[in-house]
N, C-alpha and C positions, 0 to 999 in steps of 0.2 A: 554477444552470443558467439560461441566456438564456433570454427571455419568450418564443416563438415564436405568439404569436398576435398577434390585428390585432383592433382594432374598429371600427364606419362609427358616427362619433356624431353623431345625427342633429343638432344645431346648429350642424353647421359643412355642412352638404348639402341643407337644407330651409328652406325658407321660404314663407309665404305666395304669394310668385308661383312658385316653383318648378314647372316644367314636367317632365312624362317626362322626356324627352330631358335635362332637368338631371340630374333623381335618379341616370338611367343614367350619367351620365357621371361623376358624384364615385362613385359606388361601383365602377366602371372606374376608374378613379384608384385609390383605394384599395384597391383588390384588384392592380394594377398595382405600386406600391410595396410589400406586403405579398411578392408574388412576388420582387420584389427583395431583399429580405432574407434569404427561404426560401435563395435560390440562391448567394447570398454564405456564407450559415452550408452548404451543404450542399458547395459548393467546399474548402474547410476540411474539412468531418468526411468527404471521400472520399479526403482520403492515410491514410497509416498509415504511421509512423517506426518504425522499430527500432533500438534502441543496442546494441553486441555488444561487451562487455569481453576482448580480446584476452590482452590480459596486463595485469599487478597494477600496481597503480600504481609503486612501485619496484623492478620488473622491470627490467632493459637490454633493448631492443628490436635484435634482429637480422636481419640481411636473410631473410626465407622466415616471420619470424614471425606469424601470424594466426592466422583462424580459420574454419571450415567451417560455415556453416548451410540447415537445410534449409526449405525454402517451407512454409509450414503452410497449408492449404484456405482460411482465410479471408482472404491473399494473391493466388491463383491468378490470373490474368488480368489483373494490375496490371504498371504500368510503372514503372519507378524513373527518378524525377524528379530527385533530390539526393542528395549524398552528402558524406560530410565525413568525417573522422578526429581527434581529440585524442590530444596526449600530455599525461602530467602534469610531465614534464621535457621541456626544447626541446630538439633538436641543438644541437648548440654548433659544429661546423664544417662541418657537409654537409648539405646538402637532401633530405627521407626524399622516398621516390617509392612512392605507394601502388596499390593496382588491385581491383578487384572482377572474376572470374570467375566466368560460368556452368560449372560442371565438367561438367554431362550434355551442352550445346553445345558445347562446347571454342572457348568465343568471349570475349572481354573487355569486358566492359559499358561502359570508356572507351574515348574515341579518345584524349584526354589523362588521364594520372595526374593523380590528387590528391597535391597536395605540402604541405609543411610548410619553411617557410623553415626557415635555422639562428638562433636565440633567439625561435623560433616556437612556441607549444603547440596551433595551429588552422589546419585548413585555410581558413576565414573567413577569415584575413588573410594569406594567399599570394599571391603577384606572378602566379602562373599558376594557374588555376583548371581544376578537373577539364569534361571535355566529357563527357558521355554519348552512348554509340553507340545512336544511335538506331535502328539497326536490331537491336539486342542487348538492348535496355531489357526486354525484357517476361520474366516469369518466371510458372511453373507449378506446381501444386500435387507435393511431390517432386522436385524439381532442388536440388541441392546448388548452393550459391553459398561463395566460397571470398576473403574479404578477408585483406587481407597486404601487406607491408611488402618491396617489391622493393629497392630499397636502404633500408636501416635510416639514420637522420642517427645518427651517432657523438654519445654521452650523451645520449639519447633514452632517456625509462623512461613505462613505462603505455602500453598502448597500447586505443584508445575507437574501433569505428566506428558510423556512423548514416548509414543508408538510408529515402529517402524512398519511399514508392510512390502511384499513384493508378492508379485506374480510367483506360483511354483515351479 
C-alpha cells in the first residue's frame, strides 16, 4: 500500500534567521504538495471497474449475446466513464458492434458502439472508439444494465465486458 502521509523536516525550513512568515510558508508548501498527492491517489481509488464474462472463452459469440447486471448500492450515483469489450478469438470477417443499455431507462449509454475490428480481440485497438451518452451515463442502485453483442464479428468466441464508473 502507498505511504500516504507527509512529514515538515525541520532542516530543510528552519534556520537561525528564519522568520514566521518563513516557517509559515514552507509548511504552506508542504502541506500544499501533500494535498496534491492525497488528490491524485484519491482521483484513482473514486472509479470502480467491473469485468462481466459474457460467454466462455470458446463459446461462438452471436448477435443478441450478453449479459444482464444489476447496480449494486455501493455503485448508486456513479457515471460510467469507460467501457471496453474483449474477445478471446478475433472476427475474422466483420466488425462486432457492441452497446450497453439501461433497461429500467429504455436509453443506450452510447452515442457510438464499441467495436472490435476483424483480427481484433480489443476494443483498445478499434478505428472507432465507443462515445458515452452523456446524458445516459449515470446509473442507480437496482437498474438492470444489459451489455451485448449487436452484430456478433463471424469466428468471434469469449466474450469480456468492463465498465468504468466514478462519482460526478
Amino acid at each position: 500500500m502507498a505511504d500516504s502521509s507527509f512529514m515538515f523536516e525541520p532542516s530543510s525550513m528552519i534556520s537561525r534567521t528564519s522568520t514566521a512568515s518563513d516557517l509559515a510558508s514552507a509548511a504552506s508548501s508542504k502541506a500544499s504538495e501533500a494535498m496534491s498527492r492525497i488528490t491524485a491517489r484519491s482521483a484513482i481509488w473514486d472509479r470502480k471497474t467491473v469485468c462481466l464474462k459474457a460467454k466462455e472463452d470458446t463459446s461462438a459469440v452471436a448477435d443478441g449475446d450478453g449479459i444482464k447486471w444489476t447496480v449494486p448500492d455501493d455503485l448508486s450515483g456513479m457515471d460510467l466513464v469507460s467501457c471496453g469489450v474483449h474477445v478471446y478469438t478475433a472476427p475474422t470477417s466483420t466488425i462486432m458492434q457492441l452497446k450497453i443499455s439501461n433497461i429500467g431507462s429504455a436509453v443506450q449509454m452510447l452515442t457510438s458502439n464499441m467495436t472490435i475490428d476483424v483480427n481484433e480481440k480489443d476494443t483498445n485497438t478499434a478505428a472507432s472508439q465507443a462515445v458515452i451518452n452523456t446524458a445516459a451515463d449515470g446509473i442507480a442502485t437496482g437498474e438492470e444494465l444489459r451489455f451485448y453483442a449487436s452484430e456478433a464479428g463471424s469466428g468471434a468466441k469469449g466474450l469480456e465486458f468492463r465498465a468504468t464508473f466514478k462519482k460526478p
